[in-house]
N, C-alpha and C positions, 0 to 999 in steps of 0.2 A: 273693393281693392282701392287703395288711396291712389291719390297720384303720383304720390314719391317714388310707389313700388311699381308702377305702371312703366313709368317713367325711366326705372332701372332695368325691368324686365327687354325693355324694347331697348333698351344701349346694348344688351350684352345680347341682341336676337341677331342675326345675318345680315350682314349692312348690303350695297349696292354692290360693293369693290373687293370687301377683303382688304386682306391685309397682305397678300402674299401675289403681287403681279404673275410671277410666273404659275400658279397655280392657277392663277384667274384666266391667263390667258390657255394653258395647258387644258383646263375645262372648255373653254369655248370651242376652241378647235376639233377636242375629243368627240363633244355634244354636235356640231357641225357637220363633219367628216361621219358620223356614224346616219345621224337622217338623212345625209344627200346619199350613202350609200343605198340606205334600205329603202328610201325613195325612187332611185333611177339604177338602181342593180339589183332590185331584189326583182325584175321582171324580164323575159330576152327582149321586150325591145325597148328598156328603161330608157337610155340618154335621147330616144328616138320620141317616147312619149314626152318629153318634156320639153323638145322642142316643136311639138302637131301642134298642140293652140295655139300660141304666136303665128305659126307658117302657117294655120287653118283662118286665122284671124286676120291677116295681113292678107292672105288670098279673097275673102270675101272683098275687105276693103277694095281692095286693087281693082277688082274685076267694079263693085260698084263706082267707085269714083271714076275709073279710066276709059271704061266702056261701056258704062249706061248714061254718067252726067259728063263722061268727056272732060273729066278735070284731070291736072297737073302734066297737059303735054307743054307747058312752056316753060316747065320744072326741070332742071337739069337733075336727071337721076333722080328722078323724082320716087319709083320705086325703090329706092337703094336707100333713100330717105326714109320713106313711109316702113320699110321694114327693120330700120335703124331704129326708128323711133318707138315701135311695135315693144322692141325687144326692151328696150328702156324703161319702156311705162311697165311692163311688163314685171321687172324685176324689181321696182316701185311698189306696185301694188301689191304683188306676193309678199316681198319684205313686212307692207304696214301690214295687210289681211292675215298674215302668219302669227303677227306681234299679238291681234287684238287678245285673239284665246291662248298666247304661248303659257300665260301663266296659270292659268284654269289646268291645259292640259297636262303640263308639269305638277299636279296638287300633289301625287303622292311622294315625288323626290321632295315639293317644298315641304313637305311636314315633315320625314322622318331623317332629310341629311342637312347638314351647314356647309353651307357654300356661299359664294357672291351672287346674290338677285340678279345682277346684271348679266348673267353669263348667260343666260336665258334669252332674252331677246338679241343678246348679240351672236349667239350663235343661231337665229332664225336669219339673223341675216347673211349671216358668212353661207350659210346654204344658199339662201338665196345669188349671193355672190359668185358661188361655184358654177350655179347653173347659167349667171349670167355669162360667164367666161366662155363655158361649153356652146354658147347659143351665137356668142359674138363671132366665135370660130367658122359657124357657116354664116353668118351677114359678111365677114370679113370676104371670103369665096365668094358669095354672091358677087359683090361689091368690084371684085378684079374680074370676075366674068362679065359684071355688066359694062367695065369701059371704068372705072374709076380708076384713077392714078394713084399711084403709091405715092407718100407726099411724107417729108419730114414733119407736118403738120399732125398727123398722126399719133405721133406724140402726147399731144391734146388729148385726145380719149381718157388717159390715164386721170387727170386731175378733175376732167368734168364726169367722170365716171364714181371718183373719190367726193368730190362734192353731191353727189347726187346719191351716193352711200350713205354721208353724213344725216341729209336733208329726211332719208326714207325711215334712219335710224332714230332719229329725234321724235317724229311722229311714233315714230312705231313704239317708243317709251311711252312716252304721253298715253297711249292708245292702251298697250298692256296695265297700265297699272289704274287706269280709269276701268275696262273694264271689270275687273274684280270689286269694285263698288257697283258702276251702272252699267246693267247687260242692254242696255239701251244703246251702248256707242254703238254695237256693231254694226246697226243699221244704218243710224245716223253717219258712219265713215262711209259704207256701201253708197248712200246718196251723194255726201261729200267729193268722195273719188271720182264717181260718174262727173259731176261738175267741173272738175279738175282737168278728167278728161279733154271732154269740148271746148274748156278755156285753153288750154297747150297748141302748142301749134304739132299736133301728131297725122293730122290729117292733110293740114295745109300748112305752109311757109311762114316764116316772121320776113316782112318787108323793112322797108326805110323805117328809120324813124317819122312820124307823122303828124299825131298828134297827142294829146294830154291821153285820150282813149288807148291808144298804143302802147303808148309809155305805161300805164296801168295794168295791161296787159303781159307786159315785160317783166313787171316787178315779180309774177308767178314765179318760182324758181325753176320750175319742170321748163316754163317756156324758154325761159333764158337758155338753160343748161342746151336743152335738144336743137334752139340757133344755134349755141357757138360750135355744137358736135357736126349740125351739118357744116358748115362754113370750113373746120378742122378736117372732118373724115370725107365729103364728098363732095360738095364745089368750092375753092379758094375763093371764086369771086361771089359771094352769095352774102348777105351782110350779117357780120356777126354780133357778138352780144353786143358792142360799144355803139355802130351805128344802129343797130336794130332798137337799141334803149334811149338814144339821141345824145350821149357821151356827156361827160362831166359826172356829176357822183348819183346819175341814173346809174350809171353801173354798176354801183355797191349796193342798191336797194336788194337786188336777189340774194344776194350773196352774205346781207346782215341781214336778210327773212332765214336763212338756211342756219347761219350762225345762231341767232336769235333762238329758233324751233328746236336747232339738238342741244344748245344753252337749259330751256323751259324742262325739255326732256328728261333731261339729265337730272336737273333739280330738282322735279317732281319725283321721279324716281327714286332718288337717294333719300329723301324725304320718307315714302313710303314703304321701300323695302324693309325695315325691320316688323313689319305691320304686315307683309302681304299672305305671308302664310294662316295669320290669325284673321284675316278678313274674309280669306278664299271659303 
């Protein structure tokens, strides 16, 4: 096959987007709304199962750090934190670990219908999304049972929760369309995320700013995002992104890593969607 005809076949194949937004998004939401059903309604105690690991996860933790190493009693809410954050990483890592195989598991719709490539991993996240919404409903409970003030700050949620969409969904492109070449990422993410983990502040607090090692540690976007949520959702005075990163344009290092990664995403992606059915 020349190149010309190669060339031509993969212009006229399924691009990322479409051509038609409202179909694009009408798919997303269709594909979404149908797996968060059959995932947490197709059982009687669905929405109940989806919230046991994070609350089975957070109780190990709690119980280890609080009363075997005696960490976070000088943590304001410290529990209200640690199961804030739980839930966070939480819908993080499902988002990207959903993306790696969403287009593997998809192989028979991508062969035999045309649609936008993209609809696929964006609706793993919009599932992912719902479930994060159902989950925040009891941290939010928690949170006014444990003493936490209702705070116009609150507000905040919305756009570090949006940002932290964006950040999971970047990856999670990257992620889907590498692996349909190398079945190798999945593992390699599996280690990556663990790393990821331990670098976030999920367990323990972001302090002052301090030093170059700190600031380093800042530039993470998971760590950034989960200070400014605690400082926003459970202590006013606890330091958030600006002091926590030592202020001036430490602040935007997260925030152009998060731009930057659904930037690559996105471009990788569009790139290789006309291609992914024929490589699957």
């Amino acid at each position: 096959m020349s190149a010309t005809t190669e060339s031509t076949r993969h212009r006229h194949a399924p691009s990322a987007f479409g051509d038609d937004f409202r179909r694009f998004w009408n798919l997303t939401v269709t594909l979404a709304t149908t797996d968060f059903k059959l995932r947490y309604f197709g059982s009687v105690l669905g929405y109940f199962w989806s919230l046991a690991r994070p609350l089975m996860f957070f109780g190990v933790l709690y119980v280890v750090f609080t009363q075997v190493l005696r960490f976070g009693g000088d943590i304001e809410h410290y529990p209200v934190y640690l199961l804030t954050s739980i839930i966070l990483w939480t819908f993080f890592v499902d988002t990207t670990n959903a993306c790696v195989q969403c287009l593997i598991m998809r192989e028979g719709l991508l062969r035999k219908m045309r649609f936008p490539r993209l609809v696929i991993p964006l609706s793993v996240a919009l599932t992912a999304l719902f479930n994060l919404g159902t989950n925040l409903i009891a941290v939010l409970v928690f949170a006014l049972a444990s003493g936490v003030e209702l705070r116009w700050t609150w507000i905040e949620m919305v756009p570090i929760i949006a940002a932290l969409a964006v950040f999971a969904i970047g990856i999670g492109m990257l992620l889907s369309v590498l692996f349909v070449r190398f079945r190798d990422i999945q593992p390699i993410w599996e280690v990556l995320s663990q790393i990821l983990f331990y670098g976030s502040p999920i367990l323990y607090v972001s302090a002052q700013y301090e030093d170059f090692e700190h600031a380093a540690v800042m530039a993470n976007p998971i760590a950034a995002l989960l200070t400014q949520m605690r400082r926003a959702f459970i202590d006013p005075y606890a330091p958030g992104l600006i002091s926590a990163t030592g202020g001036g344009l430490r602040v935007l290092v997260p925030l152009i890593i998060i731009a930057a990664v659904f930037a690559l995403g996105l471009w990788v992606f569009s790139r290789e969607a006309p291609r992914i059915a024929e490589n699957l």
